[in-house]
N, C-alpha and C positions, 0 to 999 in steps of 0.2 A: 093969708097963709097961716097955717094953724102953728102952736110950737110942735106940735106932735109929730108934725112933717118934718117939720126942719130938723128933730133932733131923729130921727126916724133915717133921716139923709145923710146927716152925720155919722152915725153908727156905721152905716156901708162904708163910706167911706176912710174911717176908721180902722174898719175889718180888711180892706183893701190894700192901705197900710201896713197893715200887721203882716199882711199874707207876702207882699213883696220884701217885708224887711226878714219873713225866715226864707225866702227865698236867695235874697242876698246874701244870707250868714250859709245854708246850706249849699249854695249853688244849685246848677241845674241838674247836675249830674246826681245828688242826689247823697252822694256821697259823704258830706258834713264837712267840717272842719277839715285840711290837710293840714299836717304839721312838717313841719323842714326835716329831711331822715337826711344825712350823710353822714360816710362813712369810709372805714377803712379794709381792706382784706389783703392778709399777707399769707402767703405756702410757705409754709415751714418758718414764720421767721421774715421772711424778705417780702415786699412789697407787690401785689399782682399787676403782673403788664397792664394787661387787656384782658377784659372778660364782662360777665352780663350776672347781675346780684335781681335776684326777683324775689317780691315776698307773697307768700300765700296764705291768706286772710283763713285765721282757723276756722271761723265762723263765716262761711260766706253771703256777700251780700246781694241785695235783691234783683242788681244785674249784671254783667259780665264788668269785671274790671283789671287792669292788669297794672299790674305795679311794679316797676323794674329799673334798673339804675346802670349804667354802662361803667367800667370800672375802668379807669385810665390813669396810669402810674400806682396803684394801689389806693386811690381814693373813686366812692361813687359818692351819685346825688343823685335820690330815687323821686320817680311823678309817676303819677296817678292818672291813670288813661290821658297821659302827656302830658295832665300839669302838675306843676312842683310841689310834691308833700305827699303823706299819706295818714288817711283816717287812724284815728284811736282803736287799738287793737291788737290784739297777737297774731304774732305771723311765722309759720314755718318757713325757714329759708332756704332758697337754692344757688346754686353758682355756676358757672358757665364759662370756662374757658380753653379756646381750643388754638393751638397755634396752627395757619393754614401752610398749606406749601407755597412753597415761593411761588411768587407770581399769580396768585386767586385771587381776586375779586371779592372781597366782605362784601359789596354791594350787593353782587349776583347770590348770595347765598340767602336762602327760604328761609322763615322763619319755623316755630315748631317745636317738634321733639329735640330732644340735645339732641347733639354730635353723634355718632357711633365710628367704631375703627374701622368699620366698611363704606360707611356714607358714600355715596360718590362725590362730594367735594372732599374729602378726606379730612385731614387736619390731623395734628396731635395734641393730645388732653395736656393741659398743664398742670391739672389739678386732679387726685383722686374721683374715681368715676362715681363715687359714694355722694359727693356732694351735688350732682346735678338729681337726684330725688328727695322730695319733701319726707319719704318714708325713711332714708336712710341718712342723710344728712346732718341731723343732729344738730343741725342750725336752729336757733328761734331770738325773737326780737320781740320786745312791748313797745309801744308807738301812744303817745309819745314816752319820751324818757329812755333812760339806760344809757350803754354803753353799743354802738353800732359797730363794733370793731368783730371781722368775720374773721376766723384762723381757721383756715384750712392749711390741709397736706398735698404732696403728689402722689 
């Protein structure tokens, strides 16, 4: 066997190496690095019940991804097409909180467009209607870093 071979064999396997170790670091999804985002959103001042914190990647990426955090007692913790963290970057933010009428099913309810005061599962906003659009919102966040703390109004 020549050395030419054997270091010729090495090299592949080498490159094989390499290619599962940025596999590893990026995952499969493609997506890079997640970094840990939680956070806080308080109306006016006071802590939000319940509501839904999603961030939308200014720059978006090569395929669908959704990023969103459940907020319960005034803290969330956001994942990344469901796992925890989210890529380096800027993100316009939304918010999402509707109190339902007694007795509704969060279960039974679609996912989507927000809320509206006609929906047929109804609900009341708890939070200004301004905040569930990235155009009007006036939310933004850098990932990583900063301060995660959302202040909205009713």
């Amino acid at each position: 066997m020549s050395t030419r071979r054997l270091f010729g064999g090495t090299r592949i396997v080498l490159r094989l190496v390499c290619l599962l170790g940025v596999l590893a670091v990026t995952g499969c999804s493609g997506l890079g690095k997640l970094n840990p985002v939680e956070g806080k959103v308080t109306v006016d001042g006071a802590p939000l019940a319940s509501g839904t914190v999603t961030f939308h990647p200014e720059k978006p990426f090569d395929k669908p991804v959704e990023i969103r955090g459940e907020v319960k007692n005034g803290s969330y913790t956001m994942n990344s097409n469901g796992k925890p963290g989210v890529p380096a970057g800027k993100y316009n933010v939304t918010v999402n909180a509707t109190a339902l009428p007694q007795g509704q099913d969060p279960s039974k309810m679609t996912g989507g467009a927000p809320p509206t005061p006609d929906a047929p599962l109804g609900g009341q906003r708890l939070i200004n209607q301004k905040y569930e659009s990235t155009t009007t919102s006036g939310l933004e966040v850098t990932v990583p870093g900063g301060n995660y703390e959302l202040k909205v109004s009713q």
